[in-house]
N, C-alpha and C positions, 0 to 999 in steps of 0.2 A: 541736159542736166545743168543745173545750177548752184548757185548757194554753200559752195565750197566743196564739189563735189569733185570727184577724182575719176580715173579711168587707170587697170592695173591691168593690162589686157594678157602677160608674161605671169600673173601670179596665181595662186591656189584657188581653183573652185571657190565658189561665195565671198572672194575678198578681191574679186578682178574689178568691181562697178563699186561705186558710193553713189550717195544723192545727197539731196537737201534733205536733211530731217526736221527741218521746219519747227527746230527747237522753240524760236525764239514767240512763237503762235501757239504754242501748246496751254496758254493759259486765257487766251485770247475767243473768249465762248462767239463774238461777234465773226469776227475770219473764220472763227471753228464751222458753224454755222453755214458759212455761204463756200465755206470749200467742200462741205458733203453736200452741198447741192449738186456740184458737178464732180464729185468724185468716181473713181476706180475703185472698189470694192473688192476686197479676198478674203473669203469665208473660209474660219478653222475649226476643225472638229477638236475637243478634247484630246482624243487620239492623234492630234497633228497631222490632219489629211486634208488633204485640201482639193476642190473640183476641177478636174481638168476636161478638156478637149476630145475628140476622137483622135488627135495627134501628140495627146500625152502634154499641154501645153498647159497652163494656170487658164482657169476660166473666169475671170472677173463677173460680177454685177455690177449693176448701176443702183444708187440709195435705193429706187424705190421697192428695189426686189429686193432688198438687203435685211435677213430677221431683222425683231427688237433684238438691241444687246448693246452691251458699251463699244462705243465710237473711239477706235483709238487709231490715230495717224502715225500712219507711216514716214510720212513727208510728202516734199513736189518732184516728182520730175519731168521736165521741158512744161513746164507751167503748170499739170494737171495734177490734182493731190490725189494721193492715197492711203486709206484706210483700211485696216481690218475690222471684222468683227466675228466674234464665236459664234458658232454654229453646230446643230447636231447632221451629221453627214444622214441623208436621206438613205433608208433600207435600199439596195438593190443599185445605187449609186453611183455613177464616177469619179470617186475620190482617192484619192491616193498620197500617200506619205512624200515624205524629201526625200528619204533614202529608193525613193522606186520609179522618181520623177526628174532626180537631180542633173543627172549627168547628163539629160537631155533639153534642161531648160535655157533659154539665155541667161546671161550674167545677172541682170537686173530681174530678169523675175527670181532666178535663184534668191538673190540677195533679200529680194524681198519678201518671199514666202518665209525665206530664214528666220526674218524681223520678227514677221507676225508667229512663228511657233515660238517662237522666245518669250514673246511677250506674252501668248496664252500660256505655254506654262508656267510660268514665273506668277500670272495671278491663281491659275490653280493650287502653284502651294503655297500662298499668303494670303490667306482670307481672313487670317486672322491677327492682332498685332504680337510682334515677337516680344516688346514687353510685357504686357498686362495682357496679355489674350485675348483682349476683345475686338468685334469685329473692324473690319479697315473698308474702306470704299475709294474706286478708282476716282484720282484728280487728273487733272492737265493731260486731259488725252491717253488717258490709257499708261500715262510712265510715270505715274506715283501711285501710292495707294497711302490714305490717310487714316490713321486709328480715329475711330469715333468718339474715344472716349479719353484718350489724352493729349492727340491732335500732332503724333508725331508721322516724319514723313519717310517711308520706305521706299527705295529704289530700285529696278530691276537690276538682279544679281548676275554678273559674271566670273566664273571662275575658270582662274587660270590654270593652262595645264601645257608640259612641254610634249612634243615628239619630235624624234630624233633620228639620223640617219646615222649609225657609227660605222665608218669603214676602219681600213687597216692602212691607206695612205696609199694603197696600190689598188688592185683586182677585187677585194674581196671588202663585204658590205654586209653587217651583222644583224640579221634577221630572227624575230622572234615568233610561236604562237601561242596562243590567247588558251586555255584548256576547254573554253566553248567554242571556239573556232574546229572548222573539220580539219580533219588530215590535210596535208599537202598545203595549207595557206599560210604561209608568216606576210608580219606586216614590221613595220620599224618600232620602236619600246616609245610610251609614252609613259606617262603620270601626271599627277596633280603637283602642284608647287603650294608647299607646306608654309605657314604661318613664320617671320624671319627670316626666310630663303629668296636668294636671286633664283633669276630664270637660269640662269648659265649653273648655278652648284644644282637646282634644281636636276636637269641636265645629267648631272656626274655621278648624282646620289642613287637614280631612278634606275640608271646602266650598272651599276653597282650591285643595286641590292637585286636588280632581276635576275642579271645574267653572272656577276662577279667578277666584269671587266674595270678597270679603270680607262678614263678615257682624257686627253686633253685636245685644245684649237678648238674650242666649243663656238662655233660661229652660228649666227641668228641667221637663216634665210629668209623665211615669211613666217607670217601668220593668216587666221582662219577662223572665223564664228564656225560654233558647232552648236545648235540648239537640239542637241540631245543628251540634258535639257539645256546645260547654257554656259556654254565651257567657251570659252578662247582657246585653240591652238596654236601654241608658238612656235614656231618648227627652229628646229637645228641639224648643222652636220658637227660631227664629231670624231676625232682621230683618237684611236685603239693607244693607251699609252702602257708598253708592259706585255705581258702575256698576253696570246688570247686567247686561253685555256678559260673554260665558261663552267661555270657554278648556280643552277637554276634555284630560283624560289618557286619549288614547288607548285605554290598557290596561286603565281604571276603567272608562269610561264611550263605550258607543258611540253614546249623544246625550243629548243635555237640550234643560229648553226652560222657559220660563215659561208658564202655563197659568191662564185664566181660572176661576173659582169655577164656572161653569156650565158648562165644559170639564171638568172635576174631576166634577161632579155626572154628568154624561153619562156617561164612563168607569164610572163606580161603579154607576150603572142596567146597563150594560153587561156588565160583569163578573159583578154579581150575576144577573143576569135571564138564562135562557136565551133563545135569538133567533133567527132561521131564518137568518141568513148576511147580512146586511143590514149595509152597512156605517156606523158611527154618525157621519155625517157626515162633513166634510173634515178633522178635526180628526188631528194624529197621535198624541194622546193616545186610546186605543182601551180600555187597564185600566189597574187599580191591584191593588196587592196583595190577596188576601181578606181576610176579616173575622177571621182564625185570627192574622193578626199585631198586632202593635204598629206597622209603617208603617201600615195599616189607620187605628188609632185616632186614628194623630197626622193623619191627614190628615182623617176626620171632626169632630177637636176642631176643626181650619183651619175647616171647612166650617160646623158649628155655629155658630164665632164670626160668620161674615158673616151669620148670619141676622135 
């Protein structure tokens, strides 16, 4: 890798690898040109599924096999560029999504399947300009889109959003579920960060209104691309300040609960380990997120620290 690229090999799924995104060529139609001559190619379906392997891996093309469609760059890595382009997944296929490929890809191909679902669905929902409605067409590689008719210039959209690991400063680590989620699974509270808000009030407002704790020591661990469809997560841990007598919103959250370090561990043998139907004790903590998230990591960092 090149070009101010990084390596994060201790942090969250899809944010361990960087590359060159070859910013500075994205306007540059001549480099554009002679890098899909030899490019690596990853084809995305609307549905954000992408061809893999008999071993569940990204299956690249090469240009010439590559549909008609807009050319847009990924960047370089160790010299060789690469592109996406849309594509409709062939009837009968192997194609599959990030959520079903993730946790088994390398760093870099994660990271960069990521790119390219980001980037197709960010042009599926702007085809049109947000001022004057009319139509936009892709510039500079795939990362503008330009109104046709007032010539202004729109960018792919990230939005931020926290998730949080609240403990109690000891044993116990506050877990919530999702009312579509099954029985038995919590994961840690997230939200979006509202229009005026820091990341950290973000953080205190989101635990608040979910669950009805107050929390302080709102410290930053990592963050995480999440193109479902195009979120940043910012992870936090956070100390229980006050009661921890929990108060749900209903319509967040159809339970929570405080959960022991060995309750925590249990679930996680669980989740990961297949099991003949056996149920893992009285506990009603039963999973946790996979290893393909960033809840995942903020709650193995919890877990690390009591060891």
């Amino acid at each position: 890798m090149s070009g101010g690229a990084y390596a994060q090999p201790d942090g969250p799924p899809l944010a361990r690898v960087s590359w060159d995104r070859a910013g500075l060529h994205r306007t540059d139609e001549a480099w554009l040109a002679e890098a899909w001559s030899r490019a690596r190619v990853l084809l995305v379906s609307p549905q954000s599924a992408t061809p893999v392997d008999a071993d569940r891996q990204l299956a690249s093309v090469a240009p010439q096999d590559a549909p008609d469609g807009p050319r847009r760059l990924l960047g370089v890595v160790d010299g060789e560029p690469w592109f996406t382009v849309p594509a409709e997944a062939p009837e009968g296929s192997d194609w599959l999504t990030l959520r079903e490929i993730g946790a088994g890809l390398p760093d870099l191909a994660a990271g960069l399947v990521a790119t390219a679902i980001g980037l197709e669905q960010w042009h599926q929902k702007n085809p049109r300009c947000p001022r004057c409605g009319h139509e936009t067409v892709e510039q500079q590689a795939g990362w503008v889109r330009v109104c046709t008719v007032d010539g202004s210039h729109h960018f792919p959209r990230t939005d931020p959003a926290v998730i949080m690991l609240v403990h109690d400063g000891g044993d116990l680590a506050l877990l919530g579920r999702n009312p579509n989620w099954p029985v038995g699974r919590f994961s840690t509270l997230a939200g979006f960060v509202e229009p005026g808000e820091t990341l950290e009030a973000a953080v205190a407002r989101e635990v608040f209104e979910e669950v009805g704790v107050a929390v302080r020591d709102v410290t930053y661990v990592a963050s995480q691309p999440w193109p479902f469809p195009s979120s940043l997560m910012v992870g936090y841990s956070a100390r229980l300040d006050g009661r921890p007598d929990l108060e749900l919103d209903p319509v967040e959250m159809a339970e929570a609960g405080w959960f022991t370090r060995d309750e925590v561990r249990r679930a996680k043998d669980w989740t990961d380990t297949p099991h003949d139907g056996a149920e893992p004790g009285e506990s009603r903590l039963r999973a946790i997120p996979p290893q393909f998230s960033i809840s995942r990591f903020l709650i193995e960092q919890w877990l690390a620290a009591g060891d």
